[in-house]
N, C-alpha and C positions, 0 to 999 in steps of 0.2 A: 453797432446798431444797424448800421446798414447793409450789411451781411445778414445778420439776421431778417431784416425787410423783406430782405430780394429771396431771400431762402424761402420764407412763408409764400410771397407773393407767386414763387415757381413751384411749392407744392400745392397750391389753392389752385394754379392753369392744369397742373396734370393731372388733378385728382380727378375722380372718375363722376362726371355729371349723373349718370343713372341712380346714384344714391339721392339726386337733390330731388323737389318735387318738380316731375316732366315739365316744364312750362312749353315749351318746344321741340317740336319735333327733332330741330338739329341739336338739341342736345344728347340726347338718344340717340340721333346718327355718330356723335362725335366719340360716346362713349362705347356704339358696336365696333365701329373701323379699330377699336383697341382690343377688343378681345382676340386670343392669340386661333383659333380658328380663321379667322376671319382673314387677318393677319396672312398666316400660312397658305391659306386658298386664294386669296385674292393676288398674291405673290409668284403662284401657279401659273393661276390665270394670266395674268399680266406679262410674266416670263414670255408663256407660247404666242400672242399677241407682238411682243416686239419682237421675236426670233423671227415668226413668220412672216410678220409688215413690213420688219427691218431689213429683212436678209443678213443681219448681221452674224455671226457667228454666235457660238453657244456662251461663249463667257463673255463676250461684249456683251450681249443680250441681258445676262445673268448680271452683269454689274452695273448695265442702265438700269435696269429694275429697280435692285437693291437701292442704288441710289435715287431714282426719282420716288420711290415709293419715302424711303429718309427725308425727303426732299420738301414733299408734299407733306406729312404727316406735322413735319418742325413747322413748316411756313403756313399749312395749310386748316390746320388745328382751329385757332382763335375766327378764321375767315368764317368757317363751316360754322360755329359757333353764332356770329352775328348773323350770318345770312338768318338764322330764322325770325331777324326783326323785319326782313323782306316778305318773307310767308307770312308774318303777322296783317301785311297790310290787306292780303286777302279780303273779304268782305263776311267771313264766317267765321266762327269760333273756333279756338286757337286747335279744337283736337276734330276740326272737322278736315275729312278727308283728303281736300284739295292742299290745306298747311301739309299734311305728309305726302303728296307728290311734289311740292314746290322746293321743300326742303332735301327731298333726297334728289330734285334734279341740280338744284344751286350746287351741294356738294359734288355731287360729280363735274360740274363744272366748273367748279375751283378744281378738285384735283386732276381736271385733265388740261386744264389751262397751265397748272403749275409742271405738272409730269411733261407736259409739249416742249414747255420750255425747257427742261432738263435733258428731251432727248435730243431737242436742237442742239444744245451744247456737246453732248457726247458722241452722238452718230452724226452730226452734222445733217442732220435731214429738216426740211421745212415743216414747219409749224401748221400751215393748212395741208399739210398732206401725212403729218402724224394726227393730226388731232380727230379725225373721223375714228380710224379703229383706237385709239386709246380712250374716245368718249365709250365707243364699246366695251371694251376692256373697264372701264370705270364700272360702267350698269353692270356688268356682273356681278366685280366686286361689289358694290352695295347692294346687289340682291342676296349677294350671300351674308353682309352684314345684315340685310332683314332677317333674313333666313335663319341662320343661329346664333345672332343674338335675342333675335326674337325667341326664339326657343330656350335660349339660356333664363332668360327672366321668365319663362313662364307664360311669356303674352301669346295671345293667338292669332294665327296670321291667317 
């Protein structure tokens, strides 16, 4: 019975918020960073980012990536998720404007908070001096999560 719990309870975490009704902007962010465009480009991105900030070589680079991107997405999921009870405290309704700037800067600063600390560990580089261009490296990838997945659903940007 408790295998079945934990089964249910870890298909209801993965399953894809866009189907539910928006309440939140970061539910919508949580369920673009899934879409595999997004995925693949932001991956890109990210790559050339640490090759060139890092100096690291090409496959170092290639496997901080993959890793703090793995890293970020397991740990970083449910974070991105709540932060939109932070844009709720906003002073305006839940699909005004300002809720979808707050929500897509929280996640990027969850995922660059969490990827910093991943490259610390791999490259051995300091956290205040990865987390500038990986904050950049974040804003793209989630302007390319606006960008198509917003166009995947149809919404207009």
């Amino acid at each position: 019975m408790k295998r079945l719990l934990l089964s249910l309870l870890i298909l209801f975490l993965l399953s894809s918020p866009a189907f539910a009704d928006v309440v939140w902007p970061s539910m919508y962010i949580s369920a673009g960073m899934a879409s595999v465009k997004v995925i693949v480009l932001g991956l890109i991105v990210e790559l050339f980012f640490v090759k060139f900030f890092s100096k690291a070589g090409w496959l170092k680079s290639v496997i901080a990536t993959l890793v703090m991107n793995l890293v970020s997405c397991v740990i970083g999921y449910i974070p991105i998720l709540i932060s939109g009870l932070f844009a709720e405290l906003l002073p305006f309704n839940t699909f005004h404007w300002t809720h979808w700037v707050a929500a897509y800067l929280l996640a990027i600063v969850i995922n660059t908070i969490i990827e910093a600390i991943v490259i610390k560990l791999i490259l051995k580089l300091k956290i205040e001096d990865v987390f500038p261009w990986l904050f950049g490296a974040n804003v793209i990838s989630v302007l390319l999560c606006i960008i198509f997945f917003g166009l995947q659903l149809g919404v207009s940007m």
